[in-house]
Z-matrix of the N, CA and C atoms (Angstrom, degrees):
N
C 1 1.453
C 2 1.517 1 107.91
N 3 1.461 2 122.74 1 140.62
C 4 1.416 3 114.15 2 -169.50
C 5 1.686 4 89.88 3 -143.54
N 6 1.261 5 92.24 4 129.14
C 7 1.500 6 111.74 5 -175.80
C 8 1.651 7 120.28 6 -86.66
N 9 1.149 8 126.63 7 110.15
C 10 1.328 9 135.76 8 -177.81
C 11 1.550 10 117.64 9 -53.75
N 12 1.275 11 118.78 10 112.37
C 13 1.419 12 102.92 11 164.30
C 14 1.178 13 107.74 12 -120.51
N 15 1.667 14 124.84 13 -166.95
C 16 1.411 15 138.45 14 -161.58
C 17 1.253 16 103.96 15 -132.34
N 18 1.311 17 122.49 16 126.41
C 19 1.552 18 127.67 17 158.86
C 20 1.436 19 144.26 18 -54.76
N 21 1.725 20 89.24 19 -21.90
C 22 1.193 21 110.72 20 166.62
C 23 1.119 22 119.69 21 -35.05
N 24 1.567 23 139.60 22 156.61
C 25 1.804 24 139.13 23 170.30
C 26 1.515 25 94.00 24 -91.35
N 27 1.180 26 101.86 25 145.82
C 28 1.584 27 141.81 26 -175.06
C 29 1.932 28 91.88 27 -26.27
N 30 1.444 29 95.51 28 -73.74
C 31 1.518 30 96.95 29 -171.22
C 32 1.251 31 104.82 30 -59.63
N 33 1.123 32 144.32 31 -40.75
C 34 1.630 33 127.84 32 -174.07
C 35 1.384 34 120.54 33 -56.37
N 36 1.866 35 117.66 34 -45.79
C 37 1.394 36 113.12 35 165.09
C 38 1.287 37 105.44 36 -62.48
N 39 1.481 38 136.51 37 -67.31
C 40 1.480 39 94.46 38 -171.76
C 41 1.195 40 145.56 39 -54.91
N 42 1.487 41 127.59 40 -20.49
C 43 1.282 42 151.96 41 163.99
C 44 1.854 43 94.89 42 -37.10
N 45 1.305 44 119.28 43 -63.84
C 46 0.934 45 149.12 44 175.79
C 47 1.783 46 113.01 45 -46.42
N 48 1.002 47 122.82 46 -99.02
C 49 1.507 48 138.25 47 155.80
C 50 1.375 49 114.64 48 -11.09
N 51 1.683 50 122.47 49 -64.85
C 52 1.419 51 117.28 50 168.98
C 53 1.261 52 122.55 51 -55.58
N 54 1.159 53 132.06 52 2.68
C 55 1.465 54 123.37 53 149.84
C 56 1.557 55 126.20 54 -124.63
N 57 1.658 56 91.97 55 38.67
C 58 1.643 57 107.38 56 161.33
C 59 1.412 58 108.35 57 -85.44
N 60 0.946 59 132.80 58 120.16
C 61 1.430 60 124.71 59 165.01
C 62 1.578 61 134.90 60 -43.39
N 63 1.921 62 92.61 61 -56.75
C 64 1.526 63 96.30 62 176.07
C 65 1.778 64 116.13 63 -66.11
N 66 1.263 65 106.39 64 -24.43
C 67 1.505 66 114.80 65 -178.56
C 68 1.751 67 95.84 66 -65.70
N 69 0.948 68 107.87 67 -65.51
C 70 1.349 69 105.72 68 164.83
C 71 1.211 70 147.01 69 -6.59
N 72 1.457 71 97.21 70 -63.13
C 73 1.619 72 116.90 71 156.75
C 74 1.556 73 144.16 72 -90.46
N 75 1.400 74 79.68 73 10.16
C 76 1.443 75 104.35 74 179.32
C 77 1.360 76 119.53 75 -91.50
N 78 1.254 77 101.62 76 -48.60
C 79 1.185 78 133.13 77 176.33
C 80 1.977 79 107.20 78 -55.59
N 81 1.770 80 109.37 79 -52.11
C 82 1.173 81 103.13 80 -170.53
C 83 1.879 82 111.19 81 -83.68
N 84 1.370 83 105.29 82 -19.39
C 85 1.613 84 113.60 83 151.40
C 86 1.479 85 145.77 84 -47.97
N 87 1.702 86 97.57 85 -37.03
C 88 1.495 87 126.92 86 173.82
C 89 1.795 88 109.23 87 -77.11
N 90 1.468 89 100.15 88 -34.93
C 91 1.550 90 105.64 89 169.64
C 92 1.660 91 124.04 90 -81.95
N 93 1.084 92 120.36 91 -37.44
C 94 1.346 93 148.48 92 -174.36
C 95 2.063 94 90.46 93 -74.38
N 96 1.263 95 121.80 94 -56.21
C 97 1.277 96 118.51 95 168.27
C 98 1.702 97 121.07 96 -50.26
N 99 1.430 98 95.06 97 -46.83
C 100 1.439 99 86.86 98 -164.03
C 101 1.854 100 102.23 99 -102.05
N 102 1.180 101 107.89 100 23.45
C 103 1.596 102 112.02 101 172.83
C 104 1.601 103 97.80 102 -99.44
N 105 1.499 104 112.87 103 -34.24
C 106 1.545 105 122.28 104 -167.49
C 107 1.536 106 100.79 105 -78.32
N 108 1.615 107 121.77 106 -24.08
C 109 1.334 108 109.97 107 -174.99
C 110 1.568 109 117.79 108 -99.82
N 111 1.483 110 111.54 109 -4.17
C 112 1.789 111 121.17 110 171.44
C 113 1.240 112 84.39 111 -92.05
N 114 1.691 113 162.23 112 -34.12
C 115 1.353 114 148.34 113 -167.73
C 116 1.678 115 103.25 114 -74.87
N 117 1.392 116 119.16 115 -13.57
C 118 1.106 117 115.94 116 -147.57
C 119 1.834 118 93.00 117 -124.32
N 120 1.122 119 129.61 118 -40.24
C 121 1.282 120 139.66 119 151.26
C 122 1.576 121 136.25 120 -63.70
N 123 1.514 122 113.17 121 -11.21
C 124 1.519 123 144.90 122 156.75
C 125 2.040 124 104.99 123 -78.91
N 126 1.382 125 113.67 124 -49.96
C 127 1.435 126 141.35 125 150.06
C 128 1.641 127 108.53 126 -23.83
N 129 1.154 128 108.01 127 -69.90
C 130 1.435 129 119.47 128 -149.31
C 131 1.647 130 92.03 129 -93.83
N 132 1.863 131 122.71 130 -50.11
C 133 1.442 132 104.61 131 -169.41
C 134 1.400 133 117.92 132 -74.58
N 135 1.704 134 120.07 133 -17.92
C 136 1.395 135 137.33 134 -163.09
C 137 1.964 136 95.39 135 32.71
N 138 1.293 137 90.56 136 166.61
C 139 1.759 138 125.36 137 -155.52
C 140 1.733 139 100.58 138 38.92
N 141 1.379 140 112.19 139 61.68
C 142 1.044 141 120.92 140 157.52
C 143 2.227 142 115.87 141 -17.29
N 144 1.956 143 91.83 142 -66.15
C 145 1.408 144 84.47 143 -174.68
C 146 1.492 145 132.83 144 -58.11
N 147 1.197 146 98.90 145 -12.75
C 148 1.577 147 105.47 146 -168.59
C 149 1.247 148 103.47 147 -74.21
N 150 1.926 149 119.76 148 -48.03
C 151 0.915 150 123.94 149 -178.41
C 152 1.915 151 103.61 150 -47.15
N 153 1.335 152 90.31 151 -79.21
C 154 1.797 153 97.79 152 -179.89
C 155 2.029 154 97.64 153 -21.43
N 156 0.915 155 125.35 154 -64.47
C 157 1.597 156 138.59 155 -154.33
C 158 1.945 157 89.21 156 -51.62
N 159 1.497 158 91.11 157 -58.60
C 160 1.903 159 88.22 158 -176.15
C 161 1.115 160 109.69 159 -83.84
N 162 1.441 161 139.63 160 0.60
C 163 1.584 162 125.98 161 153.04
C 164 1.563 163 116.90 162 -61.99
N 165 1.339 164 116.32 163 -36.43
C 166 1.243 165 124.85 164 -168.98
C 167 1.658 166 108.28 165 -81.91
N 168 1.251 167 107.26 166 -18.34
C 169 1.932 168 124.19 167 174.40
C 170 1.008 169 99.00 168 -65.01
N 171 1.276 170 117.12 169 -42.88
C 172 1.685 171 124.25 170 -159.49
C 173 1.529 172 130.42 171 -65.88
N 174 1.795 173 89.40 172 -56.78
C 175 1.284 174 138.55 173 151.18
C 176 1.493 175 131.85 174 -29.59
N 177 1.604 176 94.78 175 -47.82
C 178 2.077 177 97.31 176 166.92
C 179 1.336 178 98.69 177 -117.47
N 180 1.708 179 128.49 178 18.75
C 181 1.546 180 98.94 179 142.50
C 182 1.099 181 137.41 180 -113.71
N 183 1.798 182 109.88 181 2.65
C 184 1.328 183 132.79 182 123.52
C 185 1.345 184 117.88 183 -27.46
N 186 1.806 185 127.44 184 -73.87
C 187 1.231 186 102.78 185 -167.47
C 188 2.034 187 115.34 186 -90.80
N 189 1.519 188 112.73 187 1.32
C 190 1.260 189 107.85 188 -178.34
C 191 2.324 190 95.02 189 -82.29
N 192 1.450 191 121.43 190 -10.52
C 193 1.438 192 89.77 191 169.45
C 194 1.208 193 82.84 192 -136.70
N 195 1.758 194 143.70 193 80.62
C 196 1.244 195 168.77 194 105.27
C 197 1.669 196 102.66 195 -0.91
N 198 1.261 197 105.23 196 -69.19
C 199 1.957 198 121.52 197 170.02
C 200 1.830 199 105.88 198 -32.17
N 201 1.173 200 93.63 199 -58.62
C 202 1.964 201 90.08 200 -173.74
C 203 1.320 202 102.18 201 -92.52
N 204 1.509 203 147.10 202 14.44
C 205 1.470 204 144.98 203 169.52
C 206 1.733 205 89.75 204 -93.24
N 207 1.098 206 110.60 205 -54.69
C 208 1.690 207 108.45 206 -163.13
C 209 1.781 208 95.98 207 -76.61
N 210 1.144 209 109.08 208 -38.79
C 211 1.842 210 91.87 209 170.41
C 212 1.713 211 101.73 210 -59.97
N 213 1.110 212 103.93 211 -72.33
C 214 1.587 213 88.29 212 -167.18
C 215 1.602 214 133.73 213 -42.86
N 216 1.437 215 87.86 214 -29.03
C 217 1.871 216 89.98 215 169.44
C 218 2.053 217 100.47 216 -70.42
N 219 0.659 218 106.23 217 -62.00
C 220 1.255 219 102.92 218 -174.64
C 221 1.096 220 120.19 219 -57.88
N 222 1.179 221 132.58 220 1.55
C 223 1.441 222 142.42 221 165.73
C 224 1.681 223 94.99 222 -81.12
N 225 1.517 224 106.08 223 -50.40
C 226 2.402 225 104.97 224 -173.41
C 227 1.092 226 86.76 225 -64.84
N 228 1.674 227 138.86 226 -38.76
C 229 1.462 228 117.47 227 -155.48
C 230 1.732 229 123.90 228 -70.77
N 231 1.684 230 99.42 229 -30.70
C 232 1.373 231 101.20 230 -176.83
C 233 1.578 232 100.99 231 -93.57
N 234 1.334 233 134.23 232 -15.59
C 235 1.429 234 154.62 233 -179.50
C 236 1.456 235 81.83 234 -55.81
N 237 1.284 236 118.60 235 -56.89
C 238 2.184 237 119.26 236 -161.28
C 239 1.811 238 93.39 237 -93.82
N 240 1.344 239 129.32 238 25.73
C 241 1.126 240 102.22 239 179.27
C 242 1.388 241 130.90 240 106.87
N 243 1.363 242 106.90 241 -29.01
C 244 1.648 243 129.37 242 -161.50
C 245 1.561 244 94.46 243 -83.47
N 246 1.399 245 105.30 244 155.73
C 247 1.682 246 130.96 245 158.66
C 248 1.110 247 125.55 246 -108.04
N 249 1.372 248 126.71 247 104.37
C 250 1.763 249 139.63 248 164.36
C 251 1.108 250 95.79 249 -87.69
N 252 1.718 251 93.75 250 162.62
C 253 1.512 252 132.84 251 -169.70
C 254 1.367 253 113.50 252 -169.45
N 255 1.269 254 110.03 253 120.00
C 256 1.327 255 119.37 254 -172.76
C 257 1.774 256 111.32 255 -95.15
N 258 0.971 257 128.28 256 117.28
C 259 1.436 258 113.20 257 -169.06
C 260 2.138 259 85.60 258 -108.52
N 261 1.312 260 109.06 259 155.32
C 262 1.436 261 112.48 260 -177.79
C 263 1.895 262 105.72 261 -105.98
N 264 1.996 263 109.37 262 4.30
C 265 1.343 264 107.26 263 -174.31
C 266 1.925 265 93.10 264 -155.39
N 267 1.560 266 89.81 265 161.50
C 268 1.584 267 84.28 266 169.44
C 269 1.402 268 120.92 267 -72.01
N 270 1.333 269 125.80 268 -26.91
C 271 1.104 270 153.99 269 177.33
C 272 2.108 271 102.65 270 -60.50
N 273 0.798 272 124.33 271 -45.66
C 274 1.162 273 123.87 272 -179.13
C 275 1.487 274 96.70 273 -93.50
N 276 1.086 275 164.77 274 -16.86
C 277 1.393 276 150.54 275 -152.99
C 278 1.472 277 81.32 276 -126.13
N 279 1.165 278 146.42 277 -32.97
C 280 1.735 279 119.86 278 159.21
C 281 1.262 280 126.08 279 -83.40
N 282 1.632 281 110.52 280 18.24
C 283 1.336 282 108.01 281 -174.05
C 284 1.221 283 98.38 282 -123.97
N 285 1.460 284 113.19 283 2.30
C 286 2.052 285 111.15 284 176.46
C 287 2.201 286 86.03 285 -111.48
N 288 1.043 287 117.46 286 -45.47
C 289 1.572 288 104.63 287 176.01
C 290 1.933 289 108.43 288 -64.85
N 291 1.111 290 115.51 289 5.00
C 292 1.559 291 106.20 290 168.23
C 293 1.434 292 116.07 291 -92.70
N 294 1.941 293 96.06 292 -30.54
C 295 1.720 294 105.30 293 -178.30
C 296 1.720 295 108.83 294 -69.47
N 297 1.717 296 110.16 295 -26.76
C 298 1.643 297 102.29 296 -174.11
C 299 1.430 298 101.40 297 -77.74
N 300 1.129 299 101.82 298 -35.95
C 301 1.852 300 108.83 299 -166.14
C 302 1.661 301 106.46 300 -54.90
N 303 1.660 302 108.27 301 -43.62
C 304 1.231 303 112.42 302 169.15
C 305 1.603 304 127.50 303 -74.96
N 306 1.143 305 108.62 304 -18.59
C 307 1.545 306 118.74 305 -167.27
C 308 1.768 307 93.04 306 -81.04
N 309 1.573 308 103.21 307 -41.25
C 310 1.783 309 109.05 308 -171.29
C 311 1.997 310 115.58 309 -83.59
N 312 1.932 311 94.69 310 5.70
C 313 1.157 312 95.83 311 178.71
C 314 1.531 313 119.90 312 78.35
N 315 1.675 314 117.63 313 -16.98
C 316 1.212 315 95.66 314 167.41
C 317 1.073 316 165.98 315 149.98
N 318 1.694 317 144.53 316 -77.78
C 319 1.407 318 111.92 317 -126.78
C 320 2.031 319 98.49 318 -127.02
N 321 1.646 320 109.74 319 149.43
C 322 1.282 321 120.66 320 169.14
C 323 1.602 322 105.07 321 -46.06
N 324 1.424 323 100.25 322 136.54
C 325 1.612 324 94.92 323 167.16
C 326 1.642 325 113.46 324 -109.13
């Protein structure tokens, strides 16, 4: 399946789009859905805040030992086969995915 996009710049499709209709209603359906399913999952877990309170616990002790989460994944990844690579810049981590891209031949679709 290959997904169509537009060349157009950002502001021109929307310029464009906001006076699609069906986009329109899609859009206020997609919101209206997913407002009805946090009303309804806030519903079902009750003490919402607490939850919120221990997501956010979770969250910075996830990212305060980040170092031993990404070792350990990368320990299952090459464990199943897989190849990590740690790049220390953006600049180096698109300049080792250009060498596989080229090494594997390839090509833009």
């Amino acid at each position: 399946m290959s997904l169509k996009t537009s060349n157009l710049p950002f502001r021109e499709r929307v310029d464009r789009e906001v006076h699609n209709g069906i986009m329109r209603k899609a859009v206020v359906k997609a919101q209206e859905t997913i407002g009805a399913n946090r009303q309804r999952m806030v519903d079902e877990l009750g003490n919402w805040e607490e939850w919120r309170d221990l997501s956010k616990q979770i969250r910075n002790h996830v990212l305060a030992n980040l170092d031993a989460y990404l070792y350990q994944l990368s320990e299952k990844v090459m464990e199943n086969g897989g190849k990590v690579y740690f790049a220390e810049t953006a600049e180096e981590a698109s300049s080792y995915i250009r060498k596989v891209a080229l090494k594997k031949n390839a090509k833009k679709s």
